[in-house]
ZAGUFI-317216 format. One record per residue (C-alpha): x negated, y, z; residue in one letter. Coordinates in Angstrom, 2 decimals. Each point is the difference from the previous one (the first is absolute). Layout:
ZAGUFI-317216
<rec X="X" Y="Y" Z="Z" kollo="A"/>
...
//
This chain:
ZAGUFI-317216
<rec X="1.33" Y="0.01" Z="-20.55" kollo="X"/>
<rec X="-2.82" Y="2.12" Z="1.43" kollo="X"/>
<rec X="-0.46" Y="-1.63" Z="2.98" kollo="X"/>
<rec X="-3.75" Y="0.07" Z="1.27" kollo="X"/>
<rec X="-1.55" Y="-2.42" Z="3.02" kollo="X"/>
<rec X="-2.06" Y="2.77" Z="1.96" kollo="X"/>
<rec X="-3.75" Y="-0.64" Z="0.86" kollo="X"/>
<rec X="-0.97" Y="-1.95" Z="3.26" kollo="X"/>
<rec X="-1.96" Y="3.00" Z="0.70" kollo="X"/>
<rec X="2.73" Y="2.41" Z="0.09" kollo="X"/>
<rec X="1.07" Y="0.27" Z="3.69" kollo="X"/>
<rec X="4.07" Y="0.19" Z="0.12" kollo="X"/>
<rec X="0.55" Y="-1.91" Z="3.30" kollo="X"/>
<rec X="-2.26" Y="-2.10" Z="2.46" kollo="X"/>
<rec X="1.44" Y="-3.38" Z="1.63" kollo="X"/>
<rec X="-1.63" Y="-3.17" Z="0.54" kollo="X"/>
<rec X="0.01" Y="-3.41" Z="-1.68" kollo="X"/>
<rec X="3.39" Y="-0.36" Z="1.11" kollo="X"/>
<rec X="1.39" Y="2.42" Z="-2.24" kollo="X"/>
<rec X="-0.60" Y="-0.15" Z="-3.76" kollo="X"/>
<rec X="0.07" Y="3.17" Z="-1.62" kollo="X"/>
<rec X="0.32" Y="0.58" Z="-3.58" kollo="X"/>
<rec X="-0.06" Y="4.13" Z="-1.03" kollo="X"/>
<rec X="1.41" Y="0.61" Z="-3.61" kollo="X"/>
<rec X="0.04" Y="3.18" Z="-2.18" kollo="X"/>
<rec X="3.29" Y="0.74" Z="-2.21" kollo="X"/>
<rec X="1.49" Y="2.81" Z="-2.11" kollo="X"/>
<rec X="2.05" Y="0.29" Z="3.02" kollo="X"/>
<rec X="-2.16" Y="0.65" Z="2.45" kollo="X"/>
<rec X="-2.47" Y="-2.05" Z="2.39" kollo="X"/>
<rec X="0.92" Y="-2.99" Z="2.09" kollo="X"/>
<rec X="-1.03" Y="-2.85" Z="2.61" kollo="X"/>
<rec X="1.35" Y="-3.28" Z="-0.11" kollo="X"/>
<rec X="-0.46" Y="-1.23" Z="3.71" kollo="X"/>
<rec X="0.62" Y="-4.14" Z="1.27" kollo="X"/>
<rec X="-0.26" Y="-0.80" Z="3.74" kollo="X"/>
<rec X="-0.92" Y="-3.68" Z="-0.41" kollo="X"/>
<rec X="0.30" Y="-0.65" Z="3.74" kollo="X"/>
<rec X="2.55" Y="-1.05" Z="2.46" kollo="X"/>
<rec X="-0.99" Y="3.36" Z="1.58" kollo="X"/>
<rec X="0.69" Y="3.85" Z="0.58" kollo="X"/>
<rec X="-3.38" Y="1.58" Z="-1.67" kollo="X"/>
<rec X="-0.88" Y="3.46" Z="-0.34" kollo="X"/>
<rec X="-1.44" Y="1.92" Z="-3.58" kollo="X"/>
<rec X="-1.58" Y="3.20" Z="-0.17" kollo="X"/>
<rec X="0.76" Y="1.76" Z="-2.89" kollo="X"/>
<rec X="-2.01" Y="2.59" Z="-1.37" kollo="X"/>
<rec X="0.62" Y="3.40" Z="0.16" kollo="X"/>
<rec X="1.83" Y="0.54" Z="-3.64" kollo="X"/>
<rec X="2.76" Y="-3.16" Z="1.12" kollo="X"/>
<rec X="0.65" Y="1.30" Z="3.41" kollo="X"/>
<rec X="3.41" Y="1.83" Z="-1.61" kollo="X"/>
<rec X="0.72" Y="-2.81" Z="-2.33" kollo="X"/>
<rec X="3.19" Y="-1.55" Z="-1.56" kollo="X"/>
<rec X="0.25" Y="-3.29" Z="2.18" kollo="X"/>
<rec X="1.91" Y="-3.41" Z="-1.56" kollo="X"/>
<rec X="0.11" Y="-2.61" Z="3.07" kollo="X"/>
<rec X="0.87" Y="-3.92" Z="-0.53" kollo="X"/>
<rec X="0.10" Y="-1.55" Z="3.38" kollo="X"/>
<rec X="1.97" Y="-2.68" Z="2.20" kollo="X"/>
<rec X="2.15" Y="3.25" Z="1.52" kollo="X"/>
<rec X="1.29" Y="0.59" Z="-3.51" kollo="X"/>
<rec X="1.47" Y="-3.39" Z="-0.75" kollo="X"/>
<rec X="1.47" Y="-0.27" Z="-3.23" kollo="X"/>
<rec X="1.09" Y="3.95" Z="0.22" kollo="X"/>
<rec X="-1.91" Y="2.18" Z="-2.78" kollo="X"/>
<rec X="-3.60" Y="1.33" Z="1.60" kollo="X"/>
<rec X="-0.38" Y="2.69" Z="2.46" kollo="X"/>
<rec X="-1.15" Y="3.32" Z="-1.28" kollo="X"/>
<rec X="-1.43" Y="2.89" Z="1.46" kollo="X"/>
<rec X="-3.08" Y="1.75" Z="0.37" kollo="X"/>
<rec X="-3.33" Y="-1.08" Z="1.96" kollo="X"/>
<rec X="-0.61" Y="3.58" Z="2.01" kollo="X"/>
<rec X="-2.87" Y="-0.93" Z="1.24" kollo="X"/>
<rec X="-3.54" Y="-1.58" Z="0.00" kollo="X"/>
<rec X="0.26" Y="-3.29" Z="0.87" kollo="X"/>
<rec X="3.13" Y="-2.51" Z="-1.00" kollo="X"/>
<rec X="1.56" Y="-2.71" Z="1.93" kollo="X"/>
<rec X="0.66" Y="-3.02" Z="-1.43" kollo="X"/>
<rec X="2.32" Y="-2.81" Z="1.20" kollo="X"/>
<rec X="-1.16" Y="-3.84" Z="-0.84" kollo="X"/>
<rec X="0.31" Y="-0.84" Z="-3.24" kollo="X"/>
<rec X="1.06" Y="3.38" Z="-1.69" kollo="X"/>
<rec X="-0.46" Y="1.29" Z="-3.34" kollo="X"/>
<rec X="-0.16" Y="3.77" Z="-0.22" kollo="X"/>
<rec X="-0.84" Y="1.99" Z="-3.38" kollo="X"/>
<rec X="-0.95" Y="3.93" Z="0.71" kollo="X"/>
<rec X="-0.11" Y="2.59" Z="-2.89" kollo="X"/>
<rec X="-1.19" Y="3.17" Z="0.00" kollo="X"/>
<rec X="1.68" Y="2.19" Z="-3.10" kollo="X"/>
<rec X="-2.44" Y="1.20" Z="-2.90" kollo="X"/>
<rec X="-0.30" Y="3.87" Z="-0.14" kollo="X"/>
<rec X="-1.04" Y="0.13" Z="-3.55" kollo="X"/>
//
């Protein structure tokens, strides 16, 4: 399939213990698959090349609706307790 786990030394986003983060490389493009494992709001800072990513958001606001989608704008994302957010960055090749 093409799909890549990018190196722990590649800096895509910055959080704390209390967010995994998992960056993958595709055919498609580049992406971040992001997992708030607390009960809390918790802030990521993403570096610069995700700060105008594709955004995929799982959370308790969505209930059983399909994900919110949209775009992160900026250089650090929000996340609500317990959410699951993928970001992907298009490939230019």
């Amino acid at each position: 399939m093409g799909i890549r786990k990018v190196s722990p030394d590649t800096p895509l986003a910055h959080g704390s213990s209390a967010v995994m983060i998992q960056g993958y490389s595709t055919p498609r493009g580049r992406k971040i698959l992001l997992v708030n494992k607390t009960n809390r709001d918790k802030n990521v800072s993403l570096s610069s090349e995700f700060q105008s990513a594709a955004s995929v958001t799982v959370e308790e606001a969505t209930g059983d609706e399909e994900p919110r989608a949209g775009k992160t704008g900026a250089s650090e994302l929000k996340m609500a307790p317990f959410a699951v957010t993928i970001l992907t960055i298009q490939c230019s090749c």
